[in-house]
N, C-alpha and C positions, 0 to 999 in steps of 0.2 A: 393421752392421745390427742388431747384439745389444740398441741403446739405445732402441728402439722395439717396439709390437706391431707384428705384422705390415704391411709399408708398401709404397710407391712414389709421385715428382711432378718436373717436371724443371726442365729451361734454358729454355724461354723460358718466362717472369714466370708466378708463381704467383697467378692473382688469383683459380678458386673456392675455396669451400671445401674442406680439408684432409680433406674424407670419403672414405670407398671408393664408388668407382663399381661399379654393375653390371660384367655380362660376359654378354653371351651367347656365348663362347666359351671355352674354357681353353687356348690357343695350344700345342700338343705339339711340340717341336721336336725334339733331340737332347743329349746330354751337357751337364754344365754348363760347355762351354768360354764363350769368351765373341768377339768381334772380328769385323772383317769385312772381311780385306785391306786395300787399298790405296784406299781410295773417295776419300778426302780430299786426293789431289793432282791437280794441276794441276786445279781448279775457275776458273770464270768467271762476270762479271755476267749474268743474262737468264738466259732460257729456262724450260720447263715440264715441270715431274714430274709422274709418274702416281701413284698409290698404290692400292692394291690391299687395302680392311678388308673385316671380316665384316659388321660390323652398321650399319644404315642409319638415317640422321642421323633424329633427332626429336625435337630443340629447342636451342636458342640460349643456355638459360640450366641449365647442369648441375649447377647449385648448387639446384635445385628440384627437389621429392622425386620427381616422374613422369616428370622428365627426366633422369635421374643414371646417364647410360649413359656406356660409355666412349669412343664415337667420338663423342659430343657431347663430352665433354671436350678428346675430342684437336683436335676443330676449336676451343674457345676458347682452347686452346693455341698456336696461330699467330692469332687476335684478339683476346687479351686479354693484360693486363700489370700487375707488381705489384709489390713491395715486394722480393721475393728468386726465386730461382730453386734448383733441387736438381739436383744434377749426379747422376754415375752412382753415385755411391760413396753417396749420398741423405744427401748433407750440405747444408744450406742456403748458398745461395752470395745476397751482396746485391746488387740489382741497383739501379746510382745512376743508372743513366740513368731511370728512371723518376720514386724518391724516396729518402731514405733514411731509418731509422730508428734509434732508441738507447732502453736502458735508464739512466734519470736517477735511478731509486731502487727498491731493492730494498725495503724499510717505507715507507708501502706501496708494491710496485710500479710500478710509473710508466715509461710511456713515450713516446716522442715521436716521430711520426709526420710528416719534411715534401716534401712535394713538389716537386718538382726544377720540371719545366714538360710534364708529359705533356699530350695533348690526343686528344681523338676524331677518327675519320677524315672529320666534317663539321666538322671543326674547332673544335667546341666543346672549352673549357677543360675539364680534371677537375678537380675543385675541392672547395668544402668542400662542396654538396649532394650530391657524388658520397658521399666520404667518411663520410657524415652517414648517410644511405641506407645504405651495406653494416654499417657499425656496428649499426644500429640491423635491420639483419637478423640478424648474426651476434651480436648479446647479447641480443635476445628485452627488451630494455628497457619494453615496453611491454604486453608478455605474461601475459593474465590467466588462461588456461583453468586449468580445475580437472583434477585426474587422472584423472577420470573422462571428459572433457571436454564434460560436461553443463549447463556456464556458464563464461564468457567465452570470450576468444580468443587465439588464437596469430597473428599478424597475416602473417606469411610461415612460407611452408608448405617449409621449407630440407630438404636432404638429408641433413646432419648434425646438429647442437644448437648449443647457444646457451652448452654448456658452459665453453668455454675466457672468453669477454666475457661470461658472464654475470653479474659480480660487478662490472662496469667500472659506474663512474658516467657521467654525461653528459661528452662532453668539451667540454675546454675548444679555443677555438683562436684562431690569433694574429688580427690588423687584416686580413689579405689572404687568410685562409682557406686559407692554404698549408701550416702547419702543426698538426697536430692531436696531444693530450695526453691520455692512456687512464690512469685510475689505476683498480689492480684491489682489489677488497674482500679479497680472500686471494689466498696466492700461486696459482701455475699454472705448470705441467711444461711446458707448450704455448705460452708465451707468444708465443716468438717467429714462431709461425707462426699467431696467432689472427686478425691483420688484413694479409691476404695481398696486397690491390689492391682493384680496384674489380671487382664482376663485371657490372653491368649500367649503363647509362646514364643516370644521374639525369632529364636534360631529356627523356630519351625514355616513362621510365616518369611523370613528369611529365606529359606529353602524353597518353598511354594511362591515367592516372586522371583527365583533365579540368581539370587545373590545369597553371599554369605554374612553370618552374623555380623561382621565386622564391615562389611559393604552397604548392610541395612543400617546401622549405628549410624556411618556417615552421612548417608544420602540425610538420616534423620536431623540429626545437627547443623546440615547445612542446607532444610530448608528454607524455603521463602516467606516471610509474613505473606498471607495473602489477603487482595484489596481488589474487591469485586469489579470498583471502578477501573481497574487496570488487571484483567487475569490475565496469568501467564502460566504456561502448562512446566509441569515438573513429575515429566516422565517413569523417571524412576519413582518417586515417590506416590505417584499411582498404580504402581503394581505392587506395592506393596498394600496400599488400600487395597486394592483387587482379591490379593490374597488373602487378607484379613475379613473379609468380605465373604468370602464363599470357600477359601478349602474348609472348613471346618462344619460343611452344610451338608451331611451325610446323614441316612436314615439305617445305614445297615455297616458292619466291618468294612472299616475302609483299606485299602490293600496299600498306603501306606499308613503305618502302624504308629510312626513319628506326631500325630496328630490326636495320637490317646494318650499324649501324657499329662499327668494332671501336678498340679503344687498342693492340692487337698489330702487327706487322711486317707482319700482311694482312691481307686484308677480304675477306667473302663475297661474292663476284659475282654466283652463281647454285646456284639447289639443282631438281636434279629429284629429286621424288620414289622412295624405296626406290630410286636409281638414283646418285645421286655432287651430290657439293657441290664447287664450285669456289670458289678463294679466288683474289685477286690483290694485287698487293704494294700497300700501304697508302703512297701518296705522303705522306699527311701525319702518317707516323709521325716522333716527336722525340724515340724511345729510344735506349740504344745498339746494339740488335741486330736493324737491319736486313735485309731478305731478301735474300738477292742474287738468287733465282730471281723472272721475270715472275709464274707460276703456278701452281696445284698444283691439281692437281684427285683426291678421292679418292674412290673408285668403290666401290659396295658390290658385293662379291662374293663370296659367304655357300659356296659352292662350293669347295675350298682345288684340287679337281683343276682348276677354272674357271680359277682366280687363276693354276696353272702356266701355265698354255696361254695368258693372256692377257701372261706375264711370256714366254714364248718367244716370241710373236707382236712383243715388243715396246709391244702394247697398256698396257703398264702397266712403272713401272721399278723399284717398289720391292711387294712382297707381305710383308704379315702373317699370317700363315692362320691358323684355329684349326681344329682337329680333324684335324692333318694324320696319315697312318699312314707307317710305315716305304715303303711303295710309294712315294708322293708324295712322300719324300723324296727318293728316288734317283732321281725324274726330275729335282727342281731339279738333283740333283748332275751330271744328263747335258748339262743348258744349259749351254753354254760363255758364258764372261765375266760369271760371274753371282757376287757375293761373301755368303756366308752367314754369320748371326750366329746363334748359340746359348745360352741362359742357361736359371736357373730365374725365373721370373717371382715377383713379389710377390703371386701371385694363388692364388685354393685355390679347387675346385668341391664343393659342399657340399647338403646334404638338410637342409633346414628345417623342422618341425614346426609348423604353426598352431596354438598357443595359443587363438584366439578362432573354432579350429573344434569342430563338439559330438565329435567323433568323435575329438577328442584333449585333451578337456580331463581325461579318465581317464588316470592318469602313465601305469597300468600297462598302459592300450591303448597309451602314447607309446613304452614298452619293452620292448613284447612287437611291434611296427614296425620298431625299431632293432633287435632280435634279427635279425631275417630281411635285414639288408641286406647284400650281400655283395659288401662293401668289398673284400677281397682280388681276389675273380675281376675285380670292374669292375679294379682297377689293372693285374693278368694280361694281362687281355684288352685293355685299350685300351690306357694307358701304358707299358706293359715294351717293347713292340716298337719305341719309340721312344725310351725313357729305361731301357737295362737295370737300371740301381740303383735305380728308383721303387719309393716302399714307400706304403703306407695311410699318410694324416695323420693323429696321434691330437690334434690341438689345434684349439680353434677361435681362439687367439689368437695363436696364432706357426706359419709354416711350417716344414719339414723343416731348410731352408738358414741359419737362426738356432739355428744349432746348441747353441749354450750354455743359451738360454732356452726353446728347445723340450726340450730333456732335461729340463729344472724340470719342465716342465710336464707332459710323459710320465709323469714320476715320481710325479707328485703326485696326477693326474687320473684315475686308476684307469680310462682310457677302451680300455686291450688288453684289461683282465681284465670288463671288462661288453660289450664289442661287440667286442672281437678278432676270435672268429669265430664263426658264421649260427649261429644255436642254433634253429633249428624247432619242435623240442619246448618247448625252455622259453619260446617265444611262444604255444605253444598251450597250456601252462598258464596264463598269465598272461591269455587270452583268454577263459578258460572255458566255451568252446563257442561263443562270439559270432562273428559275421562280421563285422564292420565294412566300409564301404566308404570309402577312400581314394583321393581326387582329388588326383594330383600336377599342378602347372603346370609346364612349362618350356618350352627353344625348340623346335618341332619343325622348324625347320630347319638343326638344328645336329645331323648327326649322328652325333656322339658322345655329346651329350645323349641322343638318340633311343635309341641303344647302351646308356646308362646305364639308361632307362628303362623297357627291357626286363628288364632284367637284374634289377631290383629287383623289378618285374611278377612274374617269377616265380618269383621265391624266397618276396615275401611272400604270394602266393596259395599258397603250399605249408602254408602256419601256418593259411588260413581267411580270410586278408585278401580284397577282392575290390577291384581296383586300378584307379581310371578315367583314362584317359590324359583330359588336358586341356592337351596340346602345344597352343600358340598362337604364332606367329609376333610377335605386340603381347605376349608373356609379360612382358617388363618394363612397358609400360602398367596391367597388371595386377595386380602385385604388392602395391600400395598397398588394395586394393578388398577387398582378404583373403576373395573368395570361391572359396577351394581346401580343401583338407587338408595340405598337404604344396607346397615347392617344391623346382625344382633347377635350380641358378643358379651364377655365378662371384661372386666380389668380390677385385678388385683395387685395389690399395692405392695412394696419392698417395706413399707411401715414407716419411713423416716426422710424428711426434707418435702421439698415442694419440686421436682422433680415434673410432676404431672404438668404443671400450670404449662410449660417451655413444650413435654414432650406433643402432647395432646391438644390443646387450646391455641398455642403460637402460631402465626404461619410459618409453612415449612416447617414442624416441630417433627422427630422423628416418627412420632404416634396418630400424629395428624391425619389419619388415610382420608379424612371427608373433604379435604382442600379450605376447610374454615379458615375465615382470613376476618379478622377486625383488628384495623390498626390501631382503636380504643383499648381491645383486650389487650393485644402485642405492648403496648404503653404500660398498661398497669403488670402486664408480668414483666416486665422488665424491672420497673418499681418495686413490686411486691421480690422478688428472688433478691435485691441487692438492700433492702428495707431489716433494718436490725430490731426492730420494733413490735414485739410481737403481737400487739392487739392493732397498731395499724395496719400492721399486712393482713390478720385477717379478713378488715376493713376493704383491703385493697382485694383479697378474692375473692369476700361477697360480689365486689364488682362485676367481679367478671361472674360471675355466677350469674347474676343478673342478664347480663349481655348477652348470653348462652340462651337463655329462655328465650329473650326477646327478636331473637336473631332467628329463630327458630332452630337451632344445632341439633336437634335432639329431643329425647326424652330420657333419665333415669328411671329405672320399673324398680327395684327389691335392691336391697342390703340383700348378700351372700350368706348366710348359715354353714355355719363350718361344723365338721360331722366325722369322729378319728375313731376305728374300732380294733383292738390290740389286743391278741391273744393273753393271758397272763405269764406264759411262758418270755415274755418279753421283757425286759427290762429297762428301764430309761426312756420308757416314752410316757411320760407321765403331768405334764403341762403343755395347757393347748396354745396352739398359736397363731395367731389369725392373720397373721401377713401372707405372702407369696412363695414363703419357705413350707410354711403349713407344719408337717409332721418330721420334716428333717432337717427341723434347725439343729438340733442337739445330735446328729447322725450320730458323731462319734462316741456318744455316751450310751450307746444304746449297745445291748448285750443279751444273749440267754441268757436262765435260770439256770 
């Protein structure tokens, strides 16, 4: 894990983008053992799994900035498919049943992108307007806003950047549109994982901007480089943004049906609202990792003592939980035939600073806030009782269990010796008799969040703070609108590349909701993502780690504890995984007894 910031993405096909998904939960499990019995023998074709998440499905396309949760991911994770897959150890593994790829030249860079014969679940071909379409989302090729973004435009509104294909020219591609050819303007650390599959359906977002596939194609090929210094609008090709944008932003059966097709092992059958999405096995899949189960249906159930009683009942055969306590542990351990997995997650739960609130655009209100947080107790009190060895994270860029590049970064980031521990007084100096009022967002139905945000509540009302809880259940809806002071949130990691550094930390980065802006960090992520070197980049994200602290952005609280419990009647879930896939990387491998 050392060759990356902090990550997580898995086995079946990688096709959103490489960014960190939200969390409304931080999963606490146990130890970092890892395994989970015998799950994976004697499996059989058919039948239907339960699954048991926290958080409830709300949208189809996770690669879009108000959608980029993590159980929208894990659902495109069984319907969608791409060029590689990352297994547990979050190493990129390629997948040819789909397409395959190569590096044809390192000056310049150059690669080649071609497709085997995938097809959509109505049987449409993927093809070169599929291809055409995700490029030209994920390099921003046509993208003119200004920094301020008070002229032109950004035509898809993605969850990550444009960073990694930013530099790609047009591509070129063969007679049949099967194969496609990316030459990059400078190198990039990330390459291999910049153009992952397809994530949305060319003919359908075709259809949802009022053109035909072959109308979308063109408008695609015959856009305009765009140059902030001179924007020019291109009409069509913002309705197409538009639609790539939001049809696919639906929480219940959408009444057109054209929009559940999937290129993964399954396909959406049906969604009730805040209530469970069912998938079923995708007949006209033509990859190589077919499902063997009829169905899966996964249930949201935000409750972790819920999810026991529904996994004892049988109602459910596999549970994820987040916020579980040592109690709820020892009940899964009293369910007979039940096999448990345990890891640290890719994931960290973290306090965010709005930059483009008035109440913190004063550092020395942003650090006399961070004085009063009281990291140690929140870990005390929620995390020990179920991970004895948890300690405070002191990084925003590597968690505890990257052991080598989080010591860099401890060392270097002076984040013990400025926020180690709750300094009161020296927040009321730094406050100067002021009272500021502070509006945190987070889930209030996640209650360890709720736990956390007590706890902060009254340590910083002891400085003068005065704290307004703004728990919202839509807190990830939210996040983008930046009207809070303050958020507390998870981010887990797809496992692989530096993706975070652009989305999160950049200005303007798609993950960026706090409006953080240093043209120092922006400098060194530029550096760092195009940097081939792998101990100086990490050099280079110590930096910014550094900068993060002193800037006051934040604070990190806990490394996530990741927590998998699996009837034995199950088959194939049997290595744990700690990226943002979590327990369906391997979907299709998974089976009855």
């Amino acid at each position: 894990m050392g060759k990356y910031t902090f990550k997580g993405k898995a086995a079946v096909s990688v096709a959103a983008i490489a960014a960190l998904t939200l969390t409304g939960c931080a999963s606490v499990g146990g130890g970092g053992d890892q395994g989970g019995g015998e799950s994976s023998a004697a499996g059989q074709e058919g039948g239907v799994v339960t699954v048991a998440e926290t958080n409830a499905f709300s949208g189809a396309n996770p690669s879009y900035t108000k959608t980029n949760l993590d159980i929208n991911n894990k659902i495109a994770q069984m319907t969608r498919e791409g060029f590689y897959t990352v297994d547990t150890e979050q190493k990129i593994q390629p997948n040819e049943g789909f397409g395959t790829y190569k590096k044809i030249s390192d000056d310049p860079l150059t690669v080649e992108y071609e497709l085997k014969d995938p097809q959509w679940s109505d049987g449409n071909k993927i093809d070169k307007a599929d291809l055409l379409l995700e490029w030209s989302m994920l390099s921003g090729y046509a993208n003119d806003s200004s920094e301020d973004g008070k002229t032109g435009k950004d035509y898809f509104s993605i969850a990550g950047s444009t960073d990694i294909l930013g530099t790609t020219e047009m591509p070129t591609f063969s007679e049949d549109g099967k194969k496609m050819t990316l030459t990059w303007g400078k190198p990039n650390a990330d390459w291999e994982i910049g153009f992952g599959g397809v994530t949305e359906p060319a003919h359908v977002v075709a259809k949802k901007a009022g053109m035909t596939e072959d109308e979308l194609l063109k408008v695609l090929e015959n856009q305009k480089k765009g140059d902030p210094k001179k924007p020019q609008k291109q009409p069509e090709l913002e309705k197409i943004g538009k639609a790539w944008d939001t049809a696919f932003n639906f929480t219940s059966m959408p009444d057109d049906k054209d929009l559940l097709v999937s290129s993964g092992p399954f396909k959406i059958e049906n969604i009730v609202e805040n209530n469970s999405v069912t998938v079923k096995k995708n007949e006209n899949y033509t990859g190589d990792m077919p499902g063997k189960l009829d169905e899966i249906t996964v249930r949201t159930i935000s409750d972790p003592t819920a999810q026991i009683q529904a996994l004892r009942n049988g109602e459910v055969d596999i549970m994820q939980p987040g916020n579980v306590n040592k109690d709820t542990l020892d009940q899964v351990q009293q369910i007979e035939n039940v096999n448990v997995q345990k890891g640290d997650q890719l994931a960290y739960d973290h306090l965010d600073l709005n930059f483009g609130s008035d109440v913190f655009k004063d550092q020395k209100v942003r650090e006399a806030f961070l004085k009063t947080i009281p990291r140690q107790q929140i870990v005390d009190q929620l995390i020990k009782p179920v991970k004895d060895d948890a300690s405070v994270l002191n990084s925003q860029m590597y968690v505890s269990s990257q052991k080598d590049e989080y010591g860099k970064a401890v060392e270097k980031n002076e984040a013990e010796s400025m926020y180690g521990e709750v300094d009161i007084e020296g927040a009321k100096e730094l406050l100067g008799g002021k009272t500021p009022t502070v509006r945190i967002l987070y889930n209030n139905q996640n209650p360890q969040r709720v736990d956390t945000f007590q706890l902060i509540k009254e340590s910083a009302e002891k400085a003068g703070f005065k704290v307004s809880d703004m728990g919202d259940p839509n807190w990830s809806e939210k996040l983008a609108d930046g009207d809070y002071d303050a958020s507390l949130f998870g981010w887990v990691s797809p496992g692989v590349g530096t993706e975070m550094l652009s989305q999160i930390f950049k200005t303007g980065g798609g993950g960026n909701y706090t409006k953080y802006s240093n043209k120092d960090v922006d400098k060194l992520v530029d550096e760092a993502r195009t940097n081939l070197d792998e101990n100086s980049r990490v050099d280079q994200i110590v930096d910014i780690d550094k900068h993060t602290f002193e800037d006051g952005y934040g604070l990190p609280l806990f490394q996530s504890v990741g927590y998998v419990a699996t009837s034995d009647k199950i088959a194939g879930v049997d290595t744990y995984q700690p990226n943002q896939t979590g327990v369906f990387w391997n979907v299709s491998e998974w089976s009855r007894k």
